[in-house]
Structure formats: C-alpha cells, structure tokens
C-alpha positions in Angstrom: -71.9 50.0 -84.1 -71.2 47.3 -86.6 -72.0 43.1 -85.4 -69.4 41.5 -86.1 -70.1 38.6 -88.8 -69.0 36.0 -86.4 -70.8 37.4 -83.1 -73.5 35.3 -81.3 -77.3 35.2 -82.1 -79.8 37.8 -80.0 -81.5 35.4 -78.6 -78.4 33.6 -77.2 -77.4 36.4 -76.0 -80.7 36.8 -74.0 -80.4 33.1 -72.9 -76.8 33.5 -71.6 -78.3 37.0 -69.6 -80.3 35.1 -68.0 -78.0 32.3 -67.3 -75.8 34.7 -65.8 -79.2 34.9 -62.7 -78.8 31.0 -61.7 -75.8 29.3 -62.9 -74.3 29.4 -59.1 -77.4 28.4 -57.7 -78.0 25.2 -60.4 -74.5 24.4 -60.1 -74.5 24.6 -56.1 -77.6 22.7 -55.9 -76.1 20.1 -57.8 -73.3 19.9 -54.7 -75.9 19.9 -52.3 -77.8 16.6 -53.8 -74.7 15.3 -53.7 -73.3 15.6 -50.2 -77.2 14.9 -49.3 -75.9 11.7 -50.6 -73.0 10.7 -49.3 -74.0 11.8 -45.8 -77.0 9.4 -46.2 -75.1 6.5 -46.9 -72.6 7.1 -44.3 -75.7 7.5 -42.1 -76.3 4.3 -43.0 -73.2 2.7 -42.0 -73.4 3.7 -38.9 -77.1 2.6 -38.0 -75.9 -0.5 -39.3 -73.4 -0.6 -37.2 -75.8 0.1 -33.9 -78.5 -2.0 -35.4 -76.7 -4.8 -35.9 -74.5 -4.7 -32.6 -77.3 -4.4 -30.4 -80.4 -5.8 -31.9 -79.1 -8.6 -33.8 -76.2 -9.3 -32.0 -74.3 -10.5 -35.6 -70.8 -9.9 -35.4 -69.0 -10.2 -38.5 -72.4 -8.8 -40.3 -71.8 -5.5 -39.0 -68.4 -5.6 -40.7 -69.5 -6.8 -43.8 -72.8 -5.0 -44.2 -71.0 -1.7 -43.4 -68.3 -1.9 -45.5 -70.2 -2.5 -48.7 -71.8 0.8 -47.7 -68.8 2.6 -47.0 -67.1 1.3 -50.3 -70.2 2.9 -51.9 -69.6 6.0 -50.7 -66.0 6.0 -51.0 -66.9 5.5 -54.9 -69.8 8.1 -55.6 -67.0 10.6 -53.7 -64.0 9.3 -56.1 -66.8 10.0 -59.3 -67.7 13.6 -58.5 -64.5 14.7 -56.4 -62.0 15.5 -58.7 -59.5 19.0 -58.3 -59.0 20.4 -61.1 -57.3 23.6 -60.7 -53.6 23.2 -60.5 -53.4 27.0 -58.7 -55.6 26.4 -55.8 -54.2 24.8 -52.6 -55.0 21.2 -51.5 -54.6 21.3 -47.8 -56.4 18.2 -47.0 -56.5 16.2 -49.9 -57.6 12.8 -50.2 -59.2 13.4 -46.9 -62.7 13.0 -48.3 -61.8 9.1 -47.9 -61.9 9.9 -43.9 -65.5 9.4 -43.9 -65.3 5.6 -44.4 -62.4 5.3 -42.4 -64.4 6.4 -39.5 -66.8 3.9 -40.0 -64.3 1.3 -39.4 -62.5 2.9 -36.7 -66.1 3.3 -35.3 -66.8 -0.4 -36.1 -63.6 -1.8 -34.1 -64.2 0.3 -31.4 -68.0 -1.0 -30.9 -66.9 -4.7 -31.3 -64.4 -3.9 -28.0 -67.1 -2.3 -26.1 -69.6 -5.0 -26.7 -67.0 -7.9 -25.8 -68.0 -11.1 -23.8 -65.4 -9.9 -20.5 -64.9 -7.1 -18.7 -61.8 -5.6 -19.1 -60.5 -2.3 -18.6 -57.7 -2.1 -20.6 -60.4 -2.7 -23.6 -62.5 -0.5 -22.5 -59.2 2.2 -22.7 -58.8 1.3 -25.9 -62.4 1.5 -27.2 -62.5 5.1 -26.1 -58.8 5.4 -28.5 -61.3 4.2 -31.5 -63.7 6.7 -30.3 -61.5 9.4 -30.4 -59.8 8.1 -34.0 -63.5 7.8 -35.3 -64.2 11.7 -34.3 -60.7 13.2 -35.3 -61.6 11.5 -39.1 -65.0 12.6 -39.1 -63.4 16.0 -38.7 -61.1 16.1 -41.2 -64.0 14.5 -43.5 -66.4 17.8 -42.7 -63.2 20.2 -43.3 -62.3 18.2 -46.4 -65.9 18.6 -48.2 -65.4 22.3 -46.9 -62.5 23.2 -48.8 -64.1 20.9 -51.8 -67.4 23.4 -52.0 -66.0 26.7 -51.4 -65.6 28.7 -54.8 -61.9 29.5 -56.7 -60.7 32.9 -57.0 -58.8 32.3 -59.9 -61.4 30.0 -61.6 -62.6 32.7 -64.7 -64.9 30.2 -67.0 -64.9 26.6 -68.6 -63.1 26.4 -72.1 -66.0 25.5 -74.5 -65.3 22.0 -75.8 -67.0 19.2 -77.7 -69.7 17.2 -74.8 -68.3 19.2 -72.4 -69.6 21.7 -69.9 -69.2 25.6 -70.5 -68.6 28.6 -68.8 -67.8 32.1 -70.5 -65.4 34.1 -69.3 -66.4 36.2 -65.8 -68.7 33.7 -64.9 -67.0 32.9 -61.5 -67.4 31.9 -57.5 -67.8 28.1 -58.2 -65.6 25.3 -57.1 -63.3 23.6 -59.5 -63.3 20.1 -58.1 -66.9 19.9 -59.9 -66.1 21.2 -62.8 -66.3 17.5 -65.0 -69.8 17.7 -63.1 -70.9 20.8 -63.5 -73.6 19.6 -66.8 -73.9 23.3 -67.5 -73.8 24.7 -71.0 -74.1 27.9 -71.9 -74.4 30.1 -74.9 -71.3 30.5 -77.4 -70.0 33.3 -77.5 -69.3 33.3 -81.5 -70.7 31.7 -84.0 -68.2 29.1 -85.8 -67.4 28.9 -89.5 -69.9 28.0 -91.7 -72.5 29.3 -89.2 -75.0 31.9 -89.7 -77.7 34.1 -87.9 -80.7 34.5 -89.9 -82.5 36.8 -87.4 -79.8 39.5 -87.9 -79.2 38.5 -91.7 -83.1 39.8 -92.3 -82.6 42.4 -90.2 -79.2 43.9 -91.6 -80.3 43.0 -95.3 -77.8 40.7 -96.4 -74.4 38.7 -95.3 -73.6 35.1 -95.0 -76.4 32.9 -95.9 -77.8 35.8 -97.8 -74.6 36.3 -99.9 -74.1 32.0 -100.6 -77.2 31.6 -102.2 -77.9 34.9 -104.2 -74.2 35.7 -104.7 -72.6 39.0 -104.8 -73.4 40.2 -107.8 -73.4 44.5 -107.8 -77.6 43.8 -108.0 -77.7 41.5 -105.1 -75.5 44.1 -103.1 -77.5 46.8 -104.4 -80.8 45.2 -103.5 -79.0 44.4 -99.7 -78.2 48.1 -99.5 -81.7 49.0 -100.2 -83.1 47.1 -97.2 -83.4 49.4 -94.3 -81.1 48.7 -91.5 -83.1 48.9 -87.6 -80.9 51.1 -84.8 -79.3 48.2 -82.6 -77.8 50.1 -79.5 -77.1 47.3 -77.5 -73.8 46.1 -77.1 -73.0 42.2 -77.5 -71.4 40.1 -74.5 -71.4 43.3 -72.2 -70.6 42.5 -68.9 -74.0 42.5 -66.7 -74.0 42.6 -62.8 -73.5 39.3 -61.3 -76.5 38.1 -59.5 -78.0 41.6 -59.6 -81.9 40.9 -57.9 -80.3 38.5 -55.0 -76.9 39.7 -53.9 -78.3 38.9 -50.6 -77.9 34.9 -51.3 -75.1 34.2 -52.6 -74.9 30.3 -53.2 -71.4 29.8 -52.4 -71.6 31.3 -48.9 -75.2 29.4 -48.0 -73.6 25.8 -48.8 -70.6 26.8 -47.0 -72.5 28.2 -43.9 -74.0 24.7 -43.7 -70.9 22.7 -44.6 -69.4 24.7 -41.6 -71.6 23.4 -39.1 -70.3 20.1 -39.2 -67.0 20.6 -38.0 -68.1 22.8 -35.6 -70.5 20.2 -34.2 -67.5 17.7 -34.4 -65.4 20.0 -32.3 -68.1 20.3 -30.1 -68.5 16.4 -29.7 -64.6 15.9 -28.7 -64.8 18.4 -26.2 -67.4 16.7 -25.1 -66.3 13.3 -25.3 -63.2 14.4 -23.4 -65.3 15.5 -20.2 -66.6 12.1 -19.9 -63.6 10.7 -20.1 -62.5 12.7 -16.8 -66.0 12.6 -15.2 -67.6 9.5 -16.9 -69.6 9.0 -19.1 -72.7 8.8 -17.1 -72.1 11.7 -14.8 -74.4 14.2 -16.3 -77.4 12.0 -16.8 -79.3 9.3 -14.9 -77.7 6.0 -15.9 -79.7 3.0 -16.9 -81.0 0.4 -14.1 -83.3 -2.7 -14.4 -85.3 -1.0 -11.4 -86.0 2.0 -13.8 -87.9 2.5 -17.2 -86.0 4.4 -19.7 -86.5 8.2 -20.0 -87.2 8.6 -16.4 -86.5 11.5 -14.1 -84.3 10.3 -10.7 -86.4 9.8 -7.6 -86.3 11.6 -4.6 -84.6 10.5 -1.9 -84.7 8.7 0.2 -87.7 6.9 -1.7 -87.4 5.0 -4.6 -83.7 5.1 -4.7 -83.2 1.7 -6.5 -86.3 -0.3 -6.6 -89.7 -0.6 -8.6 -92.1 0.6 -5.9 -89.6 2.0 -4.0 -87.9 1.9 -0.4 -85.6 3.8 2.3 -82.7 2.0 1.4 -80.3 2.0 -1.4 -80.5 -0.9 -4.2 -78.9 -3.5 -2.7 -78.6 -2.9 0.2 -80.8 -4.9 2.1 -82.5 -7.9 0.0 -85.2 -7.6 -2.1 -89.1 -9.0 -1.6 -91.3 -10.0 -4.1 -93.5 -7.1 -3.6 -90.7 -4.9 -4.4 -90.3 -6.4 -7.7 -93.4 -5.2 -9.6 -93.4 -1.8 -11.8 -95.6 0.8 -10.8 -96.2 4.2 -12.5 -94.7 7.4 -10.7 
C-alpha cells in the first residue's frame, strides 16, 4: 500500500509503539509523587500540632506554624488539581481544600482539650472538632479518589505548541492532570514543509528529493529506476493496550491505594464513636503516675495503684515512702 506523503517517520512510529507500553504508568507515577506530597506536608501539620501542644507548650505557634504548612499544601493542590473535562461529573469538588481545613478544625479542638480548667462542656465540644476534623479528612480521601480515577470519555490530548500530547485511543488517565501530564508523544503526520529522508531513500524520490533535483522527466525517470523495498506494515494501526501486563493496570493500583484511606477514615469514626459511649480509655490501661508507660495491668489484688505495689486500691489508704520508689515487674 502507498505512505502517504504526509504520514509519520518509521522510527516515530516505533517510539509511539512503545509509548503505547508505559504512558499510564509514567503518567500515574507522576500522581503518586504528588499525593506522596501533599500527604507529607499535611503529615506535617499535624505533628506540628502534637509537637508543639505537648512538648513546647506554645500556643499561638501551633497555629501559626501549621497554617503556613497547610497553605502550602492547599497551593501545590490548586497547581496540579485542575478538571478539565467539561463531561465528567464533579461530585465533590473543591473538596481537595478539606485537607487543610481539618487541620484547623483539628487545631481548635486540641487547644480546648489542653485548656488551663476543667470543663465538661469543653471537653463536649472538643470531641465536635474531633468529629469535624475526621468527616473533612473523609471527604479529602474521596475527593483525591475521584481526582485519580481515569475518564471514560477522555480519547487523547490535542497536539499543541509546549503542550502535552496524546494520540487518539490512548486512554484510562485522569483529566484533572492533563496541564501536568509532561508527556509528548510522536506526531502522527508530518506538517508542511516537513520531510522523511529514511523513506525518501527508500521509496526513491518525493519531497526533499523533488525540491532540490526538480521534476524534470530525468529526475522522475532516475526515481522510478530506484527499487522500491515491500513495506507491509500498516502506519498508526491500533496495537493492544498494555499487551505484556494487563495484569497491572495503573489506574486500578493508585486507586486500590487511594481507597484505603477512606476506608481507614470510616474505620476511625466508628471508632471514635465507641469511645464516646464507653470512653475513651475503656479498651486500654489508662495512664497513672504509679505506672510506666507501655505496661501490662497488674494482677489483683497486688499492685493495683502503687510503685511496689499493695492490697489496697490507689488512694485508698495513704501512701509511705517506701511505696514511692519504682521497681521492675
């Protein structure tokens, strides 16, 4: 069959082949660096927040500290976060912002807990923030799930000037990356004024060769002359998407992972919400200056409340100074 004049190079066509292999996988690793990211620095925000609470006792410096953070975040997520298909559904947009707004909800609800007084109705209200700061963290997992999973309708990038490029077919890749993608493959034609060598020398003749020797009935003779190789294969067919690794499919590995995060959210509600009935200290020992850390609970009726131990209950009965040293169980 006849090339067309204006039909891409062999070798591009080889190149875009091979392309065809890894372009999910670069593209979806790209996603994964960046929600490594942002997950990192909302990490951040709240260790600040239990860092500074408890160790430096700084009150105002956990806000300020953590909000720098979070408005980083809330930037990098604004740069690479952008939907771009007008026919796919948005059913939580804009809630990729939930992420920093949890670390504020999280930040007021620490400051009540660690207040000067005791006072229950704080304490009520502390466990509201708690609640607030899980409920946006869940709608921040779901949101960066709908955000990676691939578009139907998404069928290749129009090929312009600095811009990324897709060809048509090449498919299963979210859309809100798509001024992010830095992927650029082949062309698919060659544009005016351009010209293959490669299959000029192999064809005999044909744009370059015709500009500079002219087409003079010698020059075309000549061209005709020049034997023409059997070329069978058939330009921009359509080859098997990932064909050696259906197996691992990018799309449904980032989304299998994205997917355990609002699982683990739901998880930590339910949770939350049992020690809220039962307290939240009714399925573990609970801390005591009698008792190092990360200690089993003693046996009763010995060493129910003191350092070396005794019959009684802490407290009831006074304490004597031997009582008072620590001694290894």
């Amino acid at each position: 069959d006849e090339v067309p004049e204006d039909a891409a190079p062999e070798h591009f066509e080889l190149y875009a082949a091979c392309q065809k292999e890894f372009y999910q996988h670069d593209i979806y690793s790209r996603v994964c660096i960046f929600y490594g990211f942002i997950h990192y620095f909302q990490s951040l925000c709240f260790y600040g927040l239990g860092h500074i609470n408890i160790e430096i006792r700084a009150f105002w410096v956990s806000y300020a500290c953590v909000f720098v953070i979070a408005v980083l975040n809330c930037l990098i997520i604004r740069f690479e976060i952008i939907p771009s298909n007008p026919n796919k559904k948005q059913y939580l947009r804009g809630c990729q912002y939930c992420g920093a707004l949890a670390v504020l909800s999280a930040a007021i609800g620490m400051s009540l807990d660690f207040r000067v007084e005791f006072d229950p109705n704080m304490i009520a209200l502390s466990w509201g923030f708690v609640f607030l700061a899980y409920i946006l963290q869940l709608l921040y997992a779901l949101r960066l799930l709908e955000v990676v999973l691939p578009d139907t309708d998404l069928d290749g990038l129009t090929e312009r000037l600095g811009a990324s490029f897709l060809p048509e077919g090449w498919t299963k890749i979210p859309s809100s990356f798509s001024h992010v993608y830095y992927f650029v493959a082949p062309p698919t034609k060659l544009q005016p004024g351009q010209n293959d060598l490669v299959r000029e020398i192999k064809q005999g003749g044909g744009g370059a060769y015709d500009e500079v020797v002219g087409n003079s009935p010698k020059s075309s003779h000549a061209a005709a002359e020049v034997p023409k190789e059997s070329d069978d294969r058939k330009y921009h067919e359509s080859m098997p998407q990932f064909a050696f690794d259906k197996h691992v499919a990018p799309w449904r590995l980032v989304a299998s992972i994205q997917f355990a995060l609002p699982c683990a959210w739901c998880f930590l509600i339910l949770g939350t919400i049992v020690d809220v009935i039962i307290g939240d200290q009714a399925l573990v020992t609970a801390p005591h200056w009698s008792r190092p850390p990360m200690t089993r609970l003693s046996l009763a009726p010995h060493e129910l409340g003191t350092p070396l131990g005794g019959p009684w209950a802490a407290g009831d009965k006074p304490f004597i100074p031997e009582q008072m040293a620590w001694h290894e169980e």
